[in-house]
SELUM-264543 format. One record per residue (C-alpha): y, z, x; chain. Coordinates in pm, whole numbers, padded with zeros to 5 digits. Layout:
<gugus>
(gugu (Y Z X) 'A')
...
</gugus>
This chain:
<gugus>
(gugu (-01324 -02382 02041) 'A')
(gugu (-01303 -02283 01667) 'A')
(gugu (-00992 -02290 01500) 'A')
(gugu (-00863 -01947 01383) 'A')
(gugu (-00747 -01915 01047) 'A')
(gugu (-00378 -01861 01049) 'A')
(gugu (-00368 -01698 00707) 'A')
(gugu (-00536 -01422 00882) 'A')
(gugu (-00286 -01318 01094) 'A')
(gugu (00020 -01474 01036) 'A')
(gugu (00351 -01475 01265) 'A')
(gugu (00574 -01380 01004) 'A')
(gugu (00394 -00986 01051) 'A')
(gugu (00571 -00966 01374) 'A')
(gugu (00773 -00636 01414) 'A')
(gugu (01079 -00673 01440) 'A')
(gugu (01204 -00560 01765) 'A')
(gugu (01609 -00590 01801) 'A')
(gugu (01885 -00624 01569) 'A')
(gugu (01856 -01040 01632) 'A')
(gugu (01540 -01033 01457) 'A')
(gugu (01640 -00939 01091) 'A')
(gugu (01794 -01116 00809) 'A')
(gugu (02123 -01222 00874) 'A')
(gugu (02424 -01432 00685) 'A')
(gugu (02681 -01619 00800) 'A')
(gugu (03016 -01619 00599) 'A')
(gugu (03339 -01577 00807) 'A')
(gugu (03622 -01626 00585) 'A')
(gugu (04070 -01687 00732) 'A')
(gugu (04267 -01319 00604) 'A')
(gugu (04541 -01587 00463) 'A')
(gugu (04233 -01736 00201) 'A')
(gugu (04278 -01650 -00169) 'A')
(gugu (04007 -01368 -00255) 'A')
(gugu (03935 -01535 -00581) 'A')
(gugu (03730 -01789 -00350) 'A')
(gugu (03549 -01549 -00202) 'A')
(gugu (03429 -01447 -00505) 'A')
(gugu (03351 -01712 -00612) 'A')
(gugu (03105 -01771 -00328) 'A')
(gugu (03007 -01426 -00354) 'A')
(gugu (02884 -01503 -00719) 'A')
(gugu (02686 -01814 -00602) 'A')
(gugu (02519 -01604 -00316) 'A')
(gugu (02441 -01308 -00452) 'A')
(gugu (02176 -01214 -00067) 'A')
(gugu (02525 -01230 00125) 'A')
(gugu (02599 -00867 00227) 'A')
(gugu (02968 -00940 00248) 'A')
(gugu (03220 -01104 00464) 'A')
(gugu (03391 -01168 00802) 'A')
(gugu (03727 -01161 00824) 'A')
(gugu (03842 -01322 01167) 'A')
(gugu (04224 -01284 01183) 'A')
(gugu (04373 -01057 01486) 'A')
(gugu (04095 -00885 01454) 'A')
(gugu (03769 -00895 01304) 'A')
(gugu (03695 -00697 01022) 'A')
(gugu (03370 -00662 00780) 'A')
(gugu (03420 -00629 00393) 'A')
(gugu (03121 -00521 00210) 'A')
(gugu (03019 -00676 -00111) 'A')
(gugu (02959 -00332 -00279) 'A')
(gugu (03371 -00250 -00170) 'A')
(gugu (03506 -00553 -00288) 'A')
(gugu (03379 -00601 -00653) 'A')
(gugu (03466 -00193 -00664) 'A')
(gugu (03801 -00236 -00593) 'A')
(gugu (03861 -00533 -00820) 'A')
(gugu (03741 -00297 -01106) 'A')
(gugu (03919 -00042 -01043) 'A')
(gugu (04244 -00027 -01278) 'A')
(gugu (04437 -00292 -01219) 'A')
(gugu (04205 -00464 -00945) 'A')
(gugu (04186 -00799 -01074) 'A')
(gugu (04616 -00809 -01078) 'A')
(gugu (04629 -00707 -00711) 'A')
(gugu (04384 -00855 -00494) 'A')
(gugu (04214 -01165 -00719) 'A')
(gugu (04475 -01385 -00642) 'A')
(gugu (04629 -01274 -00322) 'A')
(gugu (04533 -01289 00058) 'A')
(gugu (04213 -01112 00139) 'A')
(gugu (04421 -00980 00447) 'A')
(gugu (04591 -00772 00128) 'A')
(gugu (04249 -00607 00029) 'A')
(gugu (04117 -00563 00420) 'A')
(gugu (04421 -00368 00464) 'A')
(gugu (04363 -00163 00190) 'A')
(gugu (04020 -00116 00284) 'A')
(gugu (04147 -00055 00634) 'A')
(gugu (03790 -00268 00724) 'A')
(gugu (03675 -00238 01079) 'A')
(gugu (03373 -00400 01196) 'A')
(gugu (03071 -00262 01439) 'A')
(gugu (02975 -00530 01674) 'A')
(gugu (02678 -00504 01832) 'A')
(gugu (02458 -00726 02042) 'A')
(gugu (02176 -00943 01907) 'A')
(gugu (01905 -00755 02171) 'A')
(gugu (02024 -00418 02115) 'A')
(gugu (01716 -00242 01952) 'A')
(gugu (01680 -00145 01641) 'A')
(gugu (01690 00207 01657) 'A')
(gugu (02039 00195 01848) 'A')
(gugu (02199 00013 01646) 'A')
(gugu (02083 00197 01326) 'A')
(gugu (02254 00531 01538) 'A')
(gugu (02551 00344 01594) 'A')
(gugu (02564 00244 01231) 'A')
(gugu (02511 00551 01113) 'A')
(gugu (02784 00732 01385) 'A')
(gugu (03083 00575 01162) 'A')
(gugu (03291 00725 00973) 'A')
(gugu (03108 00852 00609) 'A')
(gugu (03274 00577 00432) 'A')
(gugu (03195 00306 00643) 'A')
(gugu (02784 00408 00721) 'A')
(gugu (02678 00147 00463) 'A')
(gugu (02899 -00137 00557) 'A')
(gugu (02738 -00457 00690) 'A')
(gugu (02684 -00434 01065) 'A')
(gugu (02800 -00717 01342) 'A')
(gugu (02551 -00909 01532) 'A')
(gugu (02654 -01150 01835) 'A')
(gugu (02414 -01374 01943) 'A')
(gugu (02323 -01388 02271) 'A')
(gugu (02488 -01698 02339) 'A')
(gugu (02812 -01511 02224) 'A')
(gugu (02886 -01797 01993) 'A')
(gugu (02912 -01651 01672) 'A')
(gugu (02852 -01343 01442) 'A')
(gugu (02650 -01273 01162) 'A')
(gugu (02601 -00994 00943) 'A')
(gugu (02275 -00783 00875) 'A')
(gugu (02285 -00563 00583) 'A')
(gugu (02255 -00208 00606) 'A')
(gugu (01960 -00167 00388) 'A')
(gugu (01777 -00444 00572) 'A')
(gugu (01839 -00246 00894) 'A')
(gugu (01732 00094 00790) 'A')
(gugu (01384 -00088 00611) 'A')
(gugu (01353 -00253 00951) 'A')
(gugu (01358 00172 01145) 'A')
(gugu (01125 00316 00877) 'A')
(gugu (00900 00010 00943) 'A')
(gugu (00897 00066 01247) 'A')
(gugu (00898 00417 01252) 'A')
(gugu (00576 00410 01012) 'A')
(gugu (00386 00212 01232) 'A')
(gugu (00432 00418 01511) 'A')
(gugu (00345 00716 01370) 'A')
(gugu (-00042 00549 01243) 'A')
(gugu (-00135 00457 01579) 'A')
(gugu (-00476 00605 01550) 'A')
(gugu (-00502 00443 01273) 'A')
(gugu (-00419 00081 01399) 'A')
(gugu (-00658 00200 01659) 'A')
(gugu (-00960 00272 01417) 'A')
(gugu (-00847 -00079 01225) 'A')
(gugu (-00926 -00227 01590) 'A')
(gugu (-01313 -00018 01599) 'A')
(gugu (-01365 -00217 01270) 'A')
(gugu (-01268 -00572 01410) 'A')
(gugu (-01483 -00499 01730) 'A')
(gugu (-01755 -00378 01550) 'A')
(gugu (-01746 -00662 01256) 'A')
(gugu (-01861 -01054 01307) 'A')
(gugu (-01616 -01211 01431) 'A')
(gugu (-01598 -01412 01718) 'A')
(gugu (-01436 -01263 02092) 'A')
(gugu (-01130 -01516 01984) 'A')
(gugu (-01089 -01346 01665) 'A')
(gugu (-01107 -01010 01778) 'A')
(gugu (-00834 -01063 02059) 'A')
(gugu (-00584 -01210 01827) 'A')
(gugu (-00681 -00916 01531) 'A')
(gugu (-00601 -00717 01852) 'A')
(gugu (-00290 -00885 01929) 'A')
(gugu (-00187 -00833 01508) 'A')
(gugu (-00266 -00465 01515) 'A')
(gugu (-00082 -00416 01869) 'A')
(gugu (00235 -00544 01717) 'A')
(gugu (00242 -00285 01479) 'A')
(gugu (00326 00013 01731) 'A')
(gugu (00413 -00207 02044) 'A')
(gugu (00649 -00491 01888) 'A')
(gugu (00665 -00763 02076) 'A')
(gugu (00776 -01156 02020) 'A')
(gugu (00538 -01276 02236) 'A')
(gugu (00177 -01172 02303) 'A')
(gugu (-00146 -01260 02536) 'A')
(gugu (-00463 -01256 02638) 'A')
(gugu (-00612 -01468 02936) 'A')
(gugu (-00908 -01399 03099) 'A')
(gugu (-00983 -01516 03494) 'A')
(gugu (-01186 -01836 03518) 'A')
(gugu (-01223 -01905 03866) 'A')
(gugu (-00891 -01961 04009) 'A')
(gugu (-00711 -01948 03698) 'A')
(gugu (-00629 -01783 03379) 'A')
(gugu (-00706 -01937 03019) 'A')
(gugu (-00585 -01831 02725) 'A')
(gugu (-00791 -01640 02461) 'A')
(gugu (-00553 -01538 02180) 'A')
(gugu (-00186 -01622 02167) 'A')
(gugu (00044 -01498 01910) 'A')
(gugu (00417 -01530 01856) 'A')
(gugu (00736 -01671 01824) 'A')
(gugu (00731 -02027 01911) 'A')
(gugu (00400 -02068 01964) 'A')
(gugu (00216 -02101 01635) 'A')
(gugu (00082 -02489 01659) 'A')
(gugu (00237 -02541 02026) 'A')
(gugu (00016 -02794 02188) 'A')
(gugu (00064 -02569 02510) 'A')
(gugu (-00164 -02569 02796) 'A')
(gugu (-00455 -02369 02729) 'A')
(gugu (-00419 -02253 03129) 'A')
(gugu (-00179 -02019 03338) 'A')
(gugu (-00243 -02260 03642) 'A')
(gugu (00023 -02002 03916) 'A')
(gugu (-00005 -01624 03771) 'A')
(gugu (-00344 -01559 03972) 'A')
(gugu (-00086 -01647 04284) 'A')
(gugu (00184 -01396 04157) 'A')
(gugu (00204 -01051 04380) 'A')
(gugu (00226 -00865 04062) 'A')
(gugu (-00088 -00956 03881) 'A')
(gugu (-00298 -00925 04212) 'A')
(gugu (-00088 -00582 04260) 'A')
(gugu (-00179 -00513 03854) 'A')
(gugu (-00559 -00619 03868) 'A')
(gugu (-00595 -00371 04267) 'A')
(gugu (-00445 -00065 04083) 'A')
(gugu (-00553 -00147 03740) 'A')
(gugu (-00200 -00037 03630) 'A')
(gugu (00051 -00194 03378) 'A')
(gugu (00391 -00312 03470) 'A')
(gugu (00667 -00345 03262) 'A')
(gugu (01008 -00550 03380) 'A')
(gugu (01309 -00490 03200) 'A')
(gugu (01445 -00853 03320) 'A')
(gugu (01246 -01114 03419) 'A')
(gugu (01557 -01291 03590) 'A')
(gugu (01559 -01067 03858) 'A')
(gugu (01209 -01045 03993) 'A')
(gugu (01130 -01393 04220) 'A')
(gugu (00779 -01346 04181) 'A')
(gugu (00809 -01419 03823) 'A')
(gugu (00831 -01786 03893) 'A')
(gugu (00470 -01780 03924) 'A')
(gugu (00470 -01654 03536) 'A')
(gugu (00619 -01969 03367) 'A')
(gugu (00304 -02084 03201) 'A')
(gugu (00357 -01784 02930) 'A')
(gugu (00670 -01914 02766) 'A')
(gugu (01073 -01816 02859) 'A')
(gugu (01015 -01443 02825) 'A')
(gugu (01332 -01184 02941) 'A')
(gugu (01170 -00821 02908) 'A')
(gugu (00771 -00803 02963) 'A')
(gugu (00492 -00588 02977) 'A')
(gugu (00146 -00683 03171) 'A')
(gugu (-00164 -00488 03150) 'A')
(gugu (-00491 -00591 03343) 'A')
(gugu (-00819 -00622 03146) 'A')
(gugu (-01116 -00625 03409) 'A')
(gugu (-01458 -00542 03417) 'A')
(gugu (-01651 -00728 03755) 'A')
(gugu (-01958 -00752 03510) 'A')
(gugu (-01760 -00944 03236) 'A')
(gugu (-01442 -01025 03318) 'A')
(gugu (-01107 -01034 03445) 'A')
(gugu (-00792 -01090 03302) 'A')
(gugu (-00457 -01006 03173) 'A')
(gugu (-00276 -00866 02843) 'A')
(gugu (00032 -00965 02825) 'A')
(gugu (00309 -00897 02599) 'A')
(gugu (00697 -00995 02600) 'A')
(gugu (01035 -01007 02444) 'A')
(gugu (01266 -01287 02417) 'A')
(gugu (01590 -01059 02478) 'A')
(gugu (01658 -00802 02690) 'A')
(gugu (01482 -00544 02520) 'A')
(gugu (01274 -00298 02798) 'A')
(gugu (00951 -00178 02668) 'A')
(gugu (00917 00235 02702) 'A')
(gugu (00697 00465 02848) 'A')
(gugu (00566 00519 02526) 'A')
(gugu (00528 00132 02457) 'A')
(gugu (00345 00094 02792) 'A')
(gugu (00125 00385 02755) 'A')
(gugu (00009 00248 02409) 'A')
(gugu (-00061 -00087 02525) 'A')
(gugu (-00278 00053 02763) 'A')
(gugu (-00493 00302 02496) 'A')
(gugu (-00536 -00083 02338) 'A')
(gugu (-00641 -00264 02632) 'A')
(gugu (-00869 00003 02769) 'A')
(gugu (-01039 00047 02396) 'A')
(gugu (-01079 -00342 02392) 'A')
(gugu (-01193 -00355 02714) 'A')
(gugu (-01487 -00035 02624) 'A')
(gugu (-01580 -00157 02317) 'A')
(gugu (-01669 -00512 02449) 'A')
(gugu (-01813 -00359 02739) 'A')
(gugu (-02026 -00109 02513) 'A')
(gugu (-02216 -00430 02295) 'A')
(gugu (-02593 -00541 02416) 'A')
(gugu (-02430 -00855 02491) 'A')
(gugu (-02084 -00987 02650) 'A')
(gugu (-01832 -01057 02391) 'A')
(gugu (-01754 -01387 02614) 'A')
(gugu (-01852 -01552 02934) 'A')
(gugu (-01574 -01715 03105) 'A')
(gugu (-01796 -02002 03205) 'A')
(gugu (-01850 -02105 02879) 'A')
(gugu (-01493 -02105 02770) 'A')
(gugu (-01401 -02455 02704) 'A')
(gugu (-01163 -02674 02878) 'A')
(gugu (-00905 -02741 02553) 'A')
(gugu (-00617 -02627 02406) 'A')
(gugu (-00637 -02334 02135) 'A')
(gugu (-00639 -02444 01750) 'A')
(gugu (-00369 -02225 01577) 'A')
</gugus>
């Protein structure tokens, strides 16, 4: 199978889909350290947003507030050299905390929900692992909504981007991971599939995401076509989402398509072409919408149309070949 060209669609496009996914800096500094340090450091790393206090309590002082502060009259004589616990409490510093999977929307509402002088401060992200905390800037956050919000807003036109790729020279390959690219724009995703039914199983056409760009995976799903819900999917030719993975059993049958939490499956099928599966999924917690479900679906059914519509099949899954993808 021909490699694709990864400059073409590269992973680093991916949407982001929860607060876990953006920039974020780790600097946690004692209240009893000398501020004049963390200056220092500050000066050195000028992408740091600003700093973690973890005394009592954990507390968040912003870049922006401390160099204020230190030039305001008399600045430099009462915090440089003193405690930062001396400065937090003049500050009065609180932190928002909020978990790496919550989305980005809700977390730029909670952000912005604070009191007027705190809306700009650094937000709090714990990892899922609960192991630590880092801190996302504000501005990244709030490029991260419009981004998204953007891309949601043109999806006709990520739609009529997808009639040019179907309609230009490239290979079915190609066109299934352009597909995959352009999904990610209004359905974001870590993860994302498309496998097609070859006899018993399911083989991979276009993979994109996280942790998968070069993976020598398999180039099969050798259990889904056993799974209730993709037989259940491919009778009612209806999508499913699941919020969590963990609790469905018959996910088991699913492992093939990488250590996925929240998913979303939508069956491809036409009994002249072919059969298969699109198949998109988050690493976190993160349940797709209605909305998010309902899109996928305009995608997969214009895919499916389009191919359907040429003189000739885009692909015959008898000639599919018996390798892992290039990436």
């Amino acid at each position: 199978m021909q490699a694709l060209d990864p400059q073409l669609y590269p992973i680093e496009t991916l949407i982001p889909v929860c607060a876990g996914d953006l920039p974020s800096y780790s600097f946690t500094v004692s209240p009893h350290e000398l501020l004049e340090s963390v200056v220092r450091v500050m000066e050195q790393r000028p992408e740091l947003p600003g700093m973690i206090v973890a005394g009592r309590r954990t507390g968040v002082i912003s870049r922006a507030k401390m160099f204020e502060r230190l030039g305001h009259q008399y600045g430099v004589e009462l915090f440089l050299r003193k405690p930062v616990a001396k400065l937090e409490l003049s500050l009065k510093s609180t932190a928002l905390i909020v978990p790496a999977q919550t989305r980005i929307e809700e977390t730029v509402r909670m952000a912005l929900a604070r009191p007027h002088g705190e809306i700009y401060d650094p937000v709090l992200i714990k990892d899922a692992e609960q192991t630590g905390l880092r801190l996302v800037d504000m501005h990244d956050l709030l490029l991260a909504q419009s981004r998204i919000l953007a891309n949601v807003s043109n999806t006709v036109g990520q739609l009529e981007e997808l009639e040019k790729v179907i309609n230009s020279n490239k290979t079915a390959e190609e066109i299934m991971l352009a597909a995959l690219e352009l999904l990610s724009h209004v359905v974001p995703y870590h993860q994302a599939a498309v496998l097609i039914q070859k006899a018993d199983r399911l083989v991979y056409v276009a993979r994109r995401g996280i942790g998968w760009e070069g993976a020598q995976a398999s180039s099969y799903a050798n259990s889904i076509h056993n799974s209730q819900i993709y037989r259940m999917m491919r009778e009612r030719r209806e999508a499913i989402c699941i919020p969590d993975v963990n609790t469905v059993a018959d996910w088991q049958h699913f492992s093939d398509i990488g250590n996925l939490r929240s998913w979303l499956g939508v069956p491809l099928g036409s009994s002249a072409h072919f059969d298969g599966l699109l198949s998109l999924g988050r690493l976190t917690h993160s349940p797709f919408s209605i909305t998010e479900k309902d899109t996928a679906q305009v995608f997969a059914s214009r895919i499916v149309q389009s191919l359907e519509s040429k003189k000739k099949p885009a692909w015959r899954t008898d000639r599919l070949v018996e390798q892992p993808l290039a990436y």
